[in-house]
C-alpha positions as CSV (number, residue, x, y, z in Angstrom):
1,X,116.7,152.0,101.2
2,X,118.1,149.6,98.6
3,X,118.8,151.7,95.3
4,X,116.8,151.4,92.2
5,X,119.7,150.3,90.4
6,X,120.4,147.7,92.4
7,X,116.4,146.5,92.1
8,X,117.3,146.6,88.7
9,X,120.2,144.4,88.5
10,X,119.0,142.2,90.5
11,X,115.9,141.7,87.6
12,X,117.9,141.7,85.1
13,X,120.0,138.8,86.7
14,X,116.6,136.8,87.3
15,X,115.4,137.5,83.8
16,X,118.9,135.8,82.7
17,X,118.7,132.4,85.0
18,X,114.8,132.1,83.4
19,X,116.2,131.8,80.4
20,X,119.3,129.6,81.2
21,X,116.8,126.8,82.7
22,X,115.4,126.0,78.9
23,X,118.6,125.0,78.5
24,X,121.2,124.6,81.3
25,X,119.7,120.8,82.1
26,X,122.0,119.5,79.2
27,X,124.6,120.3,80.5
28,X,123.9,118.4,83.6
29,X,123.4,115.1,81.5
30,X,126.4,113.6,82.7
31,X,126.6,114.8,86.2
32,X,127.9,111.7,88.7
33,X,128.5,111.6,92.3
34,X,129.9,109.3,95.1
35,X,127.8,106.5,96.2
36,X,127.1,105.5,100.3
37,X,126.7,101.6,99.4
38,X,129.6,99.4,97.8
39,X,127.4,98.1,95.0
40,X,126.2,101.2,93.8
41,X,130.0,102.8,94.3
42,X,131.0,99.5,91.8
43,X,128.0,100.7,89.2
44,X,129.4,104.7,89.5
45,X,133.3,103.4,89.0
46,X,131.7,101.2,85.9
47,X,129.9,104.4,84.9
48,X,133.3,107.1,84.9
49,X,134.9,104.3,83.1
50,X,132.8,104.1,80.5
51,X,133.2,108.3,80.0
52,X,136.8,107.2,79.8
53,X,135.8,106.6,75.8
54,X,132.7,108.4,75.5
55,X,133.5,110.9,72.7
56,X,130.0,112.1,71.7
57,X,126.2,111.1,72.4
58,X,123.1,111.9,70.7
59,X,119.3,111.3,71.7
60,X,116.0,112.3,71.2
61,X,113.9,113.5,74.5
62,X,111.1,114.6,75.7
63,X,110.7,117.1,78.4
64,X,108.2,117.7,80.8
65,X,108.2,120.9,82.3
66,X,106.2,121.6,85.4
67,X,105.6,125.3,87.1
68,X,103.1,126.1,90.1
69,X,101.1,128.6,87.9
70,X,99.9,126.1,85.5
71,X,97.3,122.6,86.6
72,X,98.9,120.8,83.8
73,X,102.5,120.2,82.8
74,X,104.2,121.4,79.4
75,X,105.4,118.8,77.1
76,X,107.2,119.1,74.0
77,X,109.9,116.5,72.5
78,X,113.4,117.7,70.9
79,X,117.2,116.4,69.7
80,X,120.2,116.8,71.4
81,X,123.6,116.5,70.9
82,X,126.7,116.3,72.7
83,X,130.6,116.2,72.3
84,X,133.5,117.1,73.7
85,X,135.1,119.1,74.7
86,X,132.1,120.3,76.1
87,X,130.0,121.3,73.4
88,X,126.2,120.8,72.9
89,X,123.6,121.4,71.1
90,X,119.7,121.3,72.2
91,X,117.2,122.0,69.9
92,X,113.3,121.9,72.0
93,X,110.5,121.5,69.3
94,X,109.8,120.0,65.9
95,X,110.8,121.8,63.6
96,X,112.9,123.9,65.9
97,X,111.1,126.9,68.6
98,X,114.5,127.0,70.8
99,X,118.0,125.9,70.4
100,X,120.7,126.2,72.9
101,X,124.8,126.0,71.7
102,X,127.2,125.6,73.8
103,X,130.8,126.7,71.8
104,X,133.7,127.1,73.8
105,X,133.5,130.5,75.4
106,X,129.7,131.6,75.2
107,X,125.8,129.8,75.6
108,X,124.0,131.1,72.5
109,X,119.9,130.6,72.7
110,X,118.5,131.1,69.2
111,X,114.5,131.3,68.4
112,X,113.8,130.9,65.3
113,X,110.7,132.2,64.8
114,X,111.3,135.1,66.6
115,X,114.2,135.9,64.6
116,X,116.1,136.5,68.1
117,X,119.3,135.0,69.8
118,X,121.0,135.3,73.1
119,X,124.6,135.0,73.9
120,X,125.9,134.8,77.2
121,X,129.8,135.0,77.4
122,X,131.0,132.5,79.8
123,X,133.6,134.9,81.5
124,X,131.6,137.7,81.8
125,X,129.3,136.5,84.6
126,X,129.0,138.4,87.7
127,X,129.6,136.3,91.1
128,X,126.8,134.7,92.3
129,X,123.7,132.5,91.5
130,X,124.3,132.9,88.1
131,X,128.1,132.6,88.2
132,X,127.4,129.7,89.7
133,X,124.8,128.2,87.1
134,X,126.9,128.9,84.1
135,X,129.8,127.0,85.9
136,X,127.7,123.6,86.2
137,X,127.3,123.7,82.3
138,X,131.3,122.0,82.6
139,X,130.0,119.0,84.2
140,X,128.8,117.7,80.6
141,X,131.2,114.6,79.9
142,X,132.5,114.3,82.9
143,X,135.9,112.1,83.0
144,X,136.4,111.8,86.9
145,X,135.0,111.5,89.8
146,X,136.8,114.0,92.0
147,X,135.7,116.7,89.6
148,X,132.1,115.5,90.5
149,X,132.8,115.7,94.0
150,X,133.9,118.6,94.0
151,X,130.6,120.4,92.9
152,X,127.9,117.9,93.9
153,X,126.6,115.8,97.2
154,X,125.1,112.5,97.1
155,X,121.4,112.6,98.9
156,X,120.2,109.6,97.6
157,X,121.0,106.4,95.1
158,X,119.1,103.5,93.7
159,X,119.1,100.9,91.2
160,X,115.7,99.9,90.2
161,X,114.9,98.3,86.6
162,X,118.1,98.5,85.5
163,X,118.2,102.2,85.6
164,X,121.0,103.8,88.3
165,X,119.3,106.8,89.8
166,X,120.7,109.2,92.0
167,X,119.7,112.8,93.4
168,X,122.6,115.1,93.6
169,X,122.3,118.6,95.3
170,X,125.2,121.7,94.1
171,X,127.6,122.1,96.8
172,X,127.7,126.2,96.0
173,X,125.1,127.5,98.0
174,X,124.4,130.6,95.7
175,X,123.9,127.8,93.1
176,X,121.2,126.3,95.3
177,X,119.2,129.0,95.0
178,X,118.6,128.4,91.3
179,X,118.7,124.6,91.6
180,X,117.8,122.8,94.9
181,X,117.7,119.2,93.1
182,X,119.7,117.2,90.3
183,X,118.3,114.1,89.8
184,X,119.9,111.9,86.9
185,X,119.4,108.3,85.8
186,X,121.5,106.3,83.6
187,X,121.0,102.4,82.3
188,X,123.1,100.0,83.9
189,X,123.5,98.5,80.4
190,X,125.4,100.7,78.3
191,X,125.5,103.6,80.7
192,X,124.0,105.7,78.2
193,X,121.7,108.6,79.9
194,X,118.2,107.6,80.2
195,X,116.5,110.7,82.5
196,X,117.3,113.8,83.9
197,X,115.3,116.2,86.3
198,X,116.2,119.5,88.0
199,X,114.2,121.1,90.5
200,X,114.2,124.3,91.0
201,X,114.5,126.4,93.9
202,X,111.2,128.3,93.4
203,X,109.3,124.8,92.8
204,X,108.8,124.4,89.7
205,X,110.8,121.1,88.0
206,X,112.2,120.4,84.3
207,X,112.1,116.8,83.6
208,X,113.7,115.0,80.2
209,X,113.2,111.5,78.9
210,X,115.6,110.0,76.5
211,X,115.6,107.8,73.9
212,X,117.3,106.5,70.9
213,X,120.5,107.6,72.4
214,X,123.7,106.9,69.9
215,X,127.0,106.6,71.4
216,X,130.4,108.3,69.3
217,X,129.4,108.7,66.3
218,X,131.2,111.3,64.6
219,X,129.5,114.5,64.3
220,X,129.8,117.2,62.1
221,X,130.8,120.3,63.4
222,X,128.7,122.7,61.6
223,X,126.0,121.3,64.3
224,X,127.8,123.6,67.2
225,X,128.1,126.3,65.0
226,X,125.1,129.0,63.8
227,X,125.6,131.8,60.8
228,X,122.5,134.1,61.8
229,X,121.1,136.1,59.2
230,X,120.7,139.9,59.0
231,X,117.4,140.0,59.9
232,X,118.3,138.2,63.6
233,X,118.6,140.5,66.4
234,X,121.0,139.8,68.5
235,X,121.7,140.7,72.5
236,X,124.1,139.9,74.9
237,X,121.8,140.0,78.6
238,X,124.9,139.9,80.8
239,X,126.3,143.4,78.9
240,X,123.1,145.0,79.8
């Protein structure tokens, strides 16, 4: 007989990777992998060069989020931001339902209108799917490829209409059971991210379009910082 505790842990761990899907595709914007064909590897070497001086990007998206449950998908448009050293923010809805920061040593979800944040301490993640997860939010502005390679596999590449795509699986396989599928496209142009899509391992699929993407222009850093007010309530999931 498994213990209740363990039932229970096990939840609250599920609970946790929900929420870290409304946010975790950001930091997957950047991902890259190796390519099988010589042209395409010459596009990804063009590509990691041009992170080389990639300081910061912003965009506005939107995102298409499908499930099994529901006959139609959900669609809703938002801002993003990102700089390094690996900092984010992602704000989903206009004005803003969700945001997601990532600072330094924590994920921080903030609603709004529920007066109610999350804050996940990076370090304090227990091994596993989740360990895992969290771990894939350093892939944002990549700068090689061997630290690519090192946590993705190539299954398939493309170039069609001037947008590089490729489908890139997590080489953890505790990882895999959260996401089976990274797919991420870029334009061969200025390189700048143009889609993203993860599947998940349950089925259901979080796609985001981009568009009018800016390229390192300074940002201001009160963006990837929050002063919450009193009247926020505040919890920390992975302490629970």
């Amino acid at each position: 007989m498994v213990p209740i505790r363990s039932h229970l842990a096990k939840g609250r761990v599920a609970r946790i990777l929900h929420a870290l899907r409304r946010c975790l595709w950001i930091s997957l914007c950047a991902a890259a992998a190796v390519s099988h064909g010589a042209d395409l590897d010459a596009r990804f070497n063009q590509w990691f060069a041009a992170q080389t001086n990639l300081q910061s990007w912003s965009a506005d998206f939107t995102q298409t989020r499908s499930l099994k449950v529901l006959a139609q998908p959900l669609v809703a448009t938002g801002k993003v931001w990102v700089t390094t050293p690996g900092l984010f923010r992602w704000e989903l809805g206009q004005p803003a339902q969700t945001i997601a920061l990532r600072q330094p040593n924590q994920l921080l979800i903030i609603y709004p209108r529920l007066k109610r944040a999350e804050k996940y301490a990076l370090s304090a993640a227990p091994t596993g799917p989740l360990k895992d997860a969290l771990a894939l939010m350093d892939a944002t502005l990549p700068r090689d490829r061997t630290t690519m390679e090192e946590r993705f596999r190539l299954l398939s590449a493309a170039e069609t209409n001037s947008l590089l795509q490729m489908t890139l699986q997590p080489k953890s396989a505790s990882a895999r059971k959260f996401i089976s599928e990274i797919l991420i496209a870029f334009r061969t142009n200025d390189f700048a991210i143009a889609v993203t899509e993860l599947k998940f391992a349950d089925g259901s699929s979080l796609r985001n379009d981009f568009t009018n993407t800016v390229l390192n222009r300074p940002m201001d850093p009160a963006l990837f910082d929050v002063k919450l007010g009193p009247d926020f309530t505040v919890v920390e999931p992975l302490r629970q």
